[in-house]
C-alpha positions as CSV (number, residue, x, y, z in Angstrom):
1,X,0.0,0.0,0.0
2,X,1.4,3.2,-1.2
3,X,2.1,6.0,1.8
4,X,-0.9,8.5,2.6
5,X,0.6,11.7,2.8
6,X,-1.4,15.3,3.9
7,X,0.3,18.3,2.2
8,X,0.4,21.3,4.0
9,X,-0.9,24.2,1.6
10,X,1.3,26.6,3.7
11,X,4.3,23.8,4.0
12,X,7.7,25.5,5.5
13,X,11.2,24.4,6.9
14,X,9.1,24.8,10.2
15,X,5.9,23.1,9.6
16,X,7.5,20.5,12.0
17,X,6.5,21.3,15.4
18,X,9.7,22.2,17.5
19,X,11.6,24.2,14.7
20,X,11.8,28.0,14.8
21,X,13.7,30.0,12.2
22,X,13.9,33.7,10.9
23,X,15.6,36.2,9.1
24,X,17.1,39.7,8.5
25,X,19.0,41.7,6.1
26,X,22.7,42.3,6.6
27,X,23.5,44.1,3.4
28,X,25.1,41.2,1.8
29,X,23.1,41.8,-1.2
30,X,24.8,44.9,-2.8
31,X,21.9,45.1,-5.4
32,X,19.3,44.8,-2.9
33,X,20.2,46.1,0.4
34,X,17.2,46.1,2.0
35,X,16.8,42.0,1.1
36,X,16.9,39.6,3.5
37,X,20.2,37.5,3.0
38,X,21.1,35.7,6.2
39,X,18.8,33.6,8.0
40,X,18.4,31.0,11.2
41,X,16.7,27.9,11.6
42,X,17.5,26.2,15.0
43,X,15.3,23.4,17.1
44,X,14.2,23.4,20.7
45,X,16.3,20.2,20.9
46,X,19.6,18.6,19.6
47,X,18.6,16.6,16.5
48,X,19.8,13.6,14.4
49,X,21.6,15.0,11.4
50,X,22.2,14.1,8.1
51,X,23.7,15.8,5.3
52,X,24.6,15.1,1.6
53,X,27.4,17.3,-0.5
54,X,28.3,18.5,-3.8
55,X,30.5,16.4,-6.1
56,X,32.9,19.1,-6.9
57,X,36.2,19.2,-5.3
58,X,36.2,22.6,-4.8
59,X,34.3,22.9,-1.8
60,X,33.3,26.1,-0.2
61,X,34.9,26.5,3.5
62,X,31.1,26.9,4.9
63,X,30.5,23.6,3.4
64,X,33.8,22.1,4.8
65,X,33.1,23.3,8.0
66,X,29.8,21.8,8.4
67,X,31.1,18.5,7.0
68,X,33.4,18.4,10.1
69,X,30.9,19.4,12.4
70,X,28.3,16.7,11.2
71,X,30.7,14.1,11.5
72,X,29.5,13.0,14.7
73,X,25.6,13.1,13.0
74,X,24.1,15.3,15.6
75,X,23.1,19.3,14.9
76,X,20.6,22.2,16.2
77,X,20.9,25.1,14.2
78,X,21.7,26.3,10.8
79,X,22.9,29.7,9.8
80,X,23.2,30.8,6.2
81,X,23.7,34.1,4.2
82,X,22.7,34.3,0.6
83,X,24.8,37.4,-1.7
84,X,28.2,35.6,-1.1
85,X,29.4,32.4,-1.2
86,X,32.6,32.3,0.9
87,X,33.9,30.1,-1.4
88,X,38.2,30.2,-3.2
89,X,38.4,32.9,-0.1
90,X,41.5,31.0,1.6
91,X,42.0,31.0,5.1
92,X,39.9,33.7,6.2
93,X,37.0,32.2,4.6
94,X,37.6,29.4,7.0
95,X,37.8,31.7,9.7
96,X,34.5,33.5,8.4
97,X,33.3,30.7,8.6
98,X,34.0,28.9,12.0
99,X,32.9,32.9,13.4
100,X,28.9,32.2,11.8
101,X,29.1,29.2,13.5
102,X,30.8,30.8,16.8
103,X,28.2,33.4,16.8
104,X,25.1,30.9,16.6
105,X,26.3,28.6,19.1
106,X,26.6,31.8,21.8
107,X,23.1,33.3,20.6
108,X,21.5,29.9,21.7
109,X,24.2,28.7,24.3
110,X,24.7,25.2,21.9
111,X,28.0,23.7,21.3
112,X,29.5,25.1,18.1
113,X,29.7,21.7,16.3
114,X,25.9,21.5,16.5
115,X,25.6,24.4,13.8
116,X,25.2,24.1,10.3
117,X,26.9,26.8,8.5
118,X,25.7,27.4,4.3
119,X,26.8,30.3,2.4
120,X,25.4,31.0,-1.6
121,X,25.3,34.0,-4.1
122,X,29.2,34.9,-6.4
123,X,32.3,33.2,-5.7
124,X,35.9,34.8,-4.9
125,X,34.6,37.6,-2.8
126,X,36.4,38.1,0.8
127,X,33.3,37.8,2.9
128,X,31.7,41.1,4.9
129,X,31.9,39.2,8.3
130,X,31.5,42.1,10.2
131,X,27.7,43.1,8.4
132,X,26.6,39.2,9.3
133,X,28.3,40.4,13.2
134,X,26.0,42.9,13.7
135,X,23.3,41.5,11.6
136,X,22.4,38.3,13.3
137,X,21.1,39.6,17.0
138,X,18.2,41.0,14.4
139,X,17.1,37.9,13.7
140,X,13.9,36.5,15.4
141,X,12.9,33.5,15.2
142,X,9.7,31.9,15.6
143,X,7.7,29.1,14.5
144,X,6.3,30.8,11.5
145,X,9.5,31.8,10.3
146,X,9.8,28.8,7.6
147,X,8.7,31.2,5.0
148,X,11.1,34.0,5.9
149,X,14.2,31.3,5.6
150,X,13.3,30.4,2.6
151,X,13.0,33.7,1.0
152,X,16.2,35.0,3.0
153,X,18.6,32.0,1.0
154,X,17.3,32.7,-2.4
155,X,19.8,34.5,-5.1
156,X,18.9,34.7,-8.3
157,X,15.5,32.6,-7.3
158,X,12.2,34.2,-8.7
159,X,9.8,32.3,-6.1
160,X,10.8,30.4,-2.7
161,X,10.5,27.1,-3.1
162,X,9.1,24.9,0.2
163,X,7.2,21.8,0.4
164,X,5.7,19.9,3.8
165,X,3.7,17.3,4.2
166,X,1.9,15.0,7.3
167,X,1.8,11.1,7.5
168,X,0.4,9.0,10.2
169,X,1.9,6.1,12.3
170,X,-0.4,4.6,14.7
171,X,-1.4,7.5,16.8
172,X,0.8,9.9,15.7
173,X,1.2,11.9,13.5
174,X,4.8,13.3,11.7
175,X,5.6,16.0,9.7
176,X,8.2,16.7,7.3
177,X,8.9,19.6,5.8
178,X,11.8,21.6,3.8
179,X,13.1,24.8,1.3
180,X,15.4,24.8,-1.3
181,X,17.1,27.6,-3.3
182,X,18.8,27.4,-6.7
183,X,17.9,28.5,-10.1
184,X,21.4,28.4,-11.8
185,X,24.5,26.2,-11.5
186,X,22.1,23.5,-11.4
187,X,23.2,19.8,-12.9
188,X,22.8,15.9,-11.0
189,X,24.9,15.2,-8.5
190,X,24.2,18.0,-6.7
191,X,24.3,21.9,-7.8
192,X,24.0,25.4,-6.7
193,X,20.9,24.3,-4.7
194,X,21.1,24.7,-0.9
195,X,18.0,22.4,0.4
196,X,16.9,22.2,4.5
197,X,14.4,19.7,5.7
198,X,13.2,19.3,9.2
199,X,11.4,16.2,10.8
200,X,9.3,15.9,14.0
201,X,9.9,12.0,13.6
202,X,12.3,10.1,16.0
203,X,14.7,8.7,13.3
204,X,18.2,6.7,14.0
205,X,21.2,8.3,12.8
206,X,21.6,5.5,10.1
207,X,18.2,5.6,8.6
208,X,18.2,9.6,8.4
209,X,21.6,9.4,6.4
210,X,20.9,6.5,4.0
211,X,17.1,8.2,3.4
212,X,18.7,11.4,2.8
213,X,20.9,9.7,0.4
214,X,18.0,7.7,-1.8
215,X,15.8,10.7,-1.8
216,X,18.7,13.2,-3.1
217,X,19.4,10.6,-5.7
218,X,15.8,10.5,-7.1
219,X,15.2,14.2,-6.7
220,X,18.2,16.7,-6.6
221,X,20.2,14.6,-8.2
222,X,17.2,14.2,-11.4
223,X,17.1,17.9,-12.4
224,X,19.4,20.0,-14.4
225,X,19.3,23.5,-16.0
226,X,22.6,24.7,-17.1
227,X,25.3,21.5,-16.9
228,X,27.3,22.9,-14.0
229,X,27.6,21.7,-10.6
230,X,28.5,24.3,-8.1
231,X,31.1,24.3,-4.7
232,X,28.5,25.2,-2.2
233,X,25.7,22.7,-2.2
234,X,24.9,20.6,0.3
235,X,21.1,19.0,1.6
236,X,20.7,18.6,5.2
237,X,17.9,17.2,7.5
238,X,17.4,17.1,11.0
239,X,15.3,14.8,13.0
240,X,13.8,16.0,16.4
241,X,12.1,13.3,17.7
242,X,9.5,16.1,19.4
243,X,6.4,13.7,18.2
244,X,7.8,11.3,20.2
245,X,5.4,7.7,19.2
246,X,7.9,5.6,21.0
247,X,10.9,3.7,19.4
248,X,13.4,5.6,17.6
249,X,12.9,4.3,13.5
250,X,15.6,2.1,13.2
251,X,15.8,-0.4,10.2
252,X,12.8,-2.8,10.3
253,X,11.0,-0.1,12.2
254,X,7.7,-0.6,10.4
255,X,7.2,3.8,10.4
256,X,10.2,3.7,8.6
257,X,9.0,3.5,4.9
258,X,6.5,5.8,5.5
259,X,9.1,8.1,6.9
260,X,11.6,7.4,4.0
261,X,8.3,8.0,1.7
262,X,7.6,11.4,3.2
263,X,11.3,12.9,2.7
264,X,11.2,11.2,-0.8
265,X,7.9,13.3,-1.8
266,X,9.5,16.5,-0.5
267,X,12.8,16.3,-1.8
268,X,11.0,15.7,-5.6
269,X,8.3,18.5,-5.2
270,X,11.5,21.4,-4.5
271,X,13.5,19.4,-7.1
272,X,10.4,20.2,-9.2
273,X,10.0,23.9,-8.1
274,X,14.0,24.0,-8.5
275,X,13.8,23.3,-11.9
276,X,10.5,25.5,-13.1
277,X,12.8,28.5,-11.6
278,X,15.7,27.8,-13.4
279,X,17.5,31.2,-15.1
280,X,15.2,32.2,-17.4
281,X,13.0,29.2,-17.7
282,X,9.7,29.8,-19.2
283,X,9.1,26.2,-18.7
284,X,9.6,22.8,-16.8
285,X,10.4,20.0,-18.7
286,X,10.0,16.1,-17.4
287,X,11.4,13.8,-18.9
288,X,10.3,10.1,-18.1
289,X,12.6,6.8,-19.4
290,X,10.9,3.8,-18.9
291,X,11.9,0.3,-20.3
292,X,15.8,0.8,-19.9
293,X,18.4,-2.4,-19.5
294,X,18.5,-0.8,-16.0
295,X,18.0,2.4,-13.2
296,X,21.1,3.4,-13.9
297,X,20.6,3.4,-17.8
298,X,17.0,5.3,-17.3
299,X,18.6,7.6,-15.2
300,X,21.6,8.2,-17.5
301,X,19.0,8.8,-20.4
302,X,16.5,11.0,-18.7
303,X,19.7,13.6,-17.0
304,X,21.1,13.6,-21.2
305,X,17.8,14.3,-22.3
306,X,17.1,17.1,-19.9
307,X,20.4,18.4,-19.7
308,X,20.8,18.7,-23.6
309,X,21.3,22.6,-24.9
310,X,19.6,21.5,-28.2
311,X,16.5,20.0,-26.8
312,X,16.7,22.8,-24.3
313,X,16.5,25.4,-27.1
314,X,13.8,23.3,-29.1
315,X,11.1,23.1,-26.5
316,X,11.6,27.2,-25.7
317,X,10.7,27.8,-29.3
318,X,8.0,25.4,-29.4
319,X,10.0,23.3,-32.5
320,X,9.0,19.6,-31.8
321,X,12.3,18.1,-33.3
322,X,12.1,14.9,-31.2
323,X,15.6,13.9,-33.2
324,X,17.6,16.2,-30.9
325,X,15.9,14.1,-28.1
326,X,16.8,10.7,-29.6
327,X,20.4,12.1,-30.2
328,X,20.4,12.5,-26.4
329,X,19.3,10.0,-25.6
330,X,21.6,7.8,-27.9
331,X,24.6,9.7,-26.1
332,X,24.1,9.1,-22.9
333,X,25.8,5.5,-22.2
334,X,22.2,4.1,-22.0
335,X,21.6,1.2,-23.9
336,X,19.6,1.2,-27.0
337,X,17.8,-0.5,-29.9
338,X,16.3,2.2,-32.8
339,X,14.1,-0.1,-33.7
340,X,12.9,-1.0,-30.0
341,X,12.6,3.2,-28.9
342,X,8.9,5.0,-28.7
343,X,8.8,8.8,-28.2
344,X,6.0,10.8,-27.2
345,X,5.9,14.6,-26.8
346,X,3.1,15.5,-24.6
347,X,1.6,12.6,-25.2
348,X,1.3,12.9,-29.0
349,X,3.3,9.5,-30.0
350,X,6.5,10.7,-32.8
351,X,8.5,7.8,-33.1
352,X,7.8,4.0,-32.9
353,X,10.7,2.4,-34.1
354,X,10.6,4.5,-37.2
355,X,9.3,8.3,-37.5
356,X,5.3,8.3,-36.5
357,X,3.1,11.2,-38.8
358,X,2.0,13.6,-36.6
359,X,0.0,17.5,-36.5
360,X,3.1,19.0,-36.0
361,X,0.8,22.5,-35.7
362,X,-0.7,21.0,-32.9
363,X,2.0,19.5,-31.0
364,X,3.8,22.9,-31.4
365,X,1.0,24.9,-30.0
366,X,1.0,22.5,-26.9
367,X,5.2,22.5,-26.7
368,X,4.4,26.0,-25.7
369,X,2.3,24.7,-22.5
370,X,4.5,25.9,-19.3
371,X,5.0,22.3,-18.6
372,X,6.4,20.0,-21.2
373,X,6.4,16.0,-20.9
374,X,8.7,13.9,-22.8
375,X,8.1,9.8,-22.3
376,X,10.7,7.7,-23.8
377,X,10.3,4.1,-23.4
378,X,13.7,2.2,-24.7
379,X,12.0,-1.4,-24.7
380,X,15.1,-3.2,-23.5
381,X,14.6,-3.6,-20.1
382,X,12.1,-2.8,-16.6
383,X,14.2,0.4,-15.9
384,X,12.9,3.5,-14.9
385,X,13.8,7.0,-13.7
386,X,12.1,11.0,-14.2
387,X,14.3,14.0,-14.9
388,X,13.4,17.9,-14.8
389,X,14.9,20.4,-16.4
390,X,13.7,23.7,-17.9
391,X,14.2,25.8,-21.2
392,X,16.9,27.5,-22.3
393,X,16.3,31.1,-23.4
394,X,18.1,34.2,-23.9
395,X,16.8,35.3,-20.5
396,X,19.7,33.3,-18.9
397,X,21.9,34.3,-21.3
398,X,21.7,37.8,-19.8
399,X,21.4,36.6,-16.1
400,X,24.9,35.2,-16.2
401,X,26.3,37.3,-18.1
402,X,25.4,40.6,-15.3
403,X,26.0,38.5,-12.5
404,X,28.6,39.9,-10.7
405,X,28.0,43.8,-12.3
């Protein structure tokens, strides 16, 4: 029996009982001053931690400290600015750094290896310390600050993405909820994303890592935008254990699907919103693989297919030229048969084996739909996997190319 989830119409990074968070503007934001760019989440209570990182081996110092500090798998507080990314800053990004994480842990009298410390916006820039110094005693946080967060970490972000939701176990009931950020840099295995969850649910150290893990790997790490993979991303979640309902869920622990299930559908509806906010995107594109020789095949074939410039380009101008997705697709490492492949573009069928006729009219006029599903079944194999990407316009052409000015 599939998981019954509630989703929370007002869902936050604090929709989880026991979580407060807030923010403030410190001035970090040299094109927006009066933005709020630096922002607190913390819990009433030490919580399990777990924590997944970018694949690039340039690693931002905020990121490297928190990897040290979640070594032991325990955290309570999170502290991020947005505007700068403290990242190729040397040594005195470190100790940038390790001060964030100094001044949290004196603000709610926690050790300083229980705080999280996330930094995002341009790269290379020494890091205004002394604005986040006088910035953070600003900052109040209460339990309806979820929304504040997620609006304080957001760069070049249009919206605020956030997604909650509410399952049952027995008696009790769990919430998990989270916020992401990203909207360029954005490419599997991680990207300029920063993502935050928060669970009431009492979950084992193990079980909150490996379902972290799983969930990044079928959400975060399915949507791309622009091919690159940033320094500073990291996913994190914290487990409370404030619902109580008993047993902590270890493996076997029959809540512990459910639980798994619940990060799983949060993780994939801010992948979602991460990838319908992408620079310049005027729409989201999904692009489902079934019958591959494997998961690992589908999942190669849906990130090439999603990640391609041409098909990128195509679907922004409404031209259905399903080739450029069968070129991908036949470059991605998946395995293959021409004569095996059917293709549908939102649901009209183009290829089956050999080209299908088709009103190409009418399948342009609905390529220019905001969302855009592409289903391509290889017929090899039981593998399957979803990607999401977005458009590529001239929109992001001229984001990137002002960033810094």
């Amino acid at each position: 029996m599939s998981p019954s989830f509630i989703h929370l119409p007002d869902g936050s990074v604090t929709s989880a009982p026991g979580f407060l968070a807030g923010a403030t503007s410190a001035g970090i934001k040299s094109s927006a001053a009066e933005r709020a760019d630096l922002a607190l989440l913390c819990a009433l209570t030490p919580c399990t931690a777990a924590a997944v990182y970018t694949t690039n081996r340039l690693k931002a110092a905020p990121l490297l400290l928190t990897q040290r500090h979640l070594a032991d798998g325990r955290a309570q507080a999170v502290i991020v600015n947005s505007g700068n990314a403290n990242c190729l800053t040397g040594q005195q990004g470190m100790r940038d750094a390790m001060e964030m994480a100094d001044l949290v842990a004196n603000r709610l009298n926690i050790p300083v290896t229980d705080v999280i410390v996330a930094s995002t916006g341009v790269t290379g820039w020494p890091l205004p310390i002394e604005r986040i110094r006088a910035a953070l005693p600003r900052i109040q946080t209460t339990e309806d600050g979820g929304d504040a967060f997620a609006h304080a970490i957001m760069t070049t972000d249009t919206v605020a993405k956030q997604v909650a939701v509410r399952f049952a176990y027995g008696d009790v009931e769990y919430t998990v909820g989270g916020c992401a950020k990203g909207s360029g840099m954005i490419h599997p295995q991680m990207a300029t994303m920063l993502a935050f969850l928060t669970t009431d649910a009492p979950v084992a150290g193990a079980v909150l890592a490996e379902t972290l893990r799983e969930a990044v790997d079928t959400s975060f790490n399915m949507i791309t935008v622009d091919g690159d993979t940033s320094t500073n991303d990291m996913a994190v979640i914290l487990a409370s254990g404030a619902a109580g309902g008993g047993d902590s869920f270890e493996h076997g622990h029959p809540a512990a699907p459910a639980f798994q299930a619940a990060v799983r559908e949060v993780c994939m509806g801010l992948a979602r919103r991460l990838a319908r906010d992408g620079e310049g995107a005027t729409k989201l594109i999904e692009v489902r693989v079934e019958g591959a020789a494997s998961v690992d095949d589908a999942r190669r074939a849906a990130r090439t297919v999603a990640g391609s410039p041409l098909v990128k380009t195509a679907l922004h101008g409404g031209d259905p030229n399903w080739g450029r997705v069968l070129a991908a697709a036949g470059r991605s490492g998946a395995e293959l048969q021409e004569t095996r492949i059917t293709l549908h573009l939102q649901d009209t069928c183009v290829f089956q084996g050999a080209p299908v006729p088709f009103d190409e009219p009418a399948l342009g006029a609905a390529l220019s739909h905001p969302e855009v599903r592409i289903h391509l079944d290889l017929g090899v194999g039981q593998g399957v996997a979803t990607a999401w990407g977005c458009d590529l316009s001239q929109e992001y052409v001229r984001i990137n190319s002002e960033y810094t000015t």
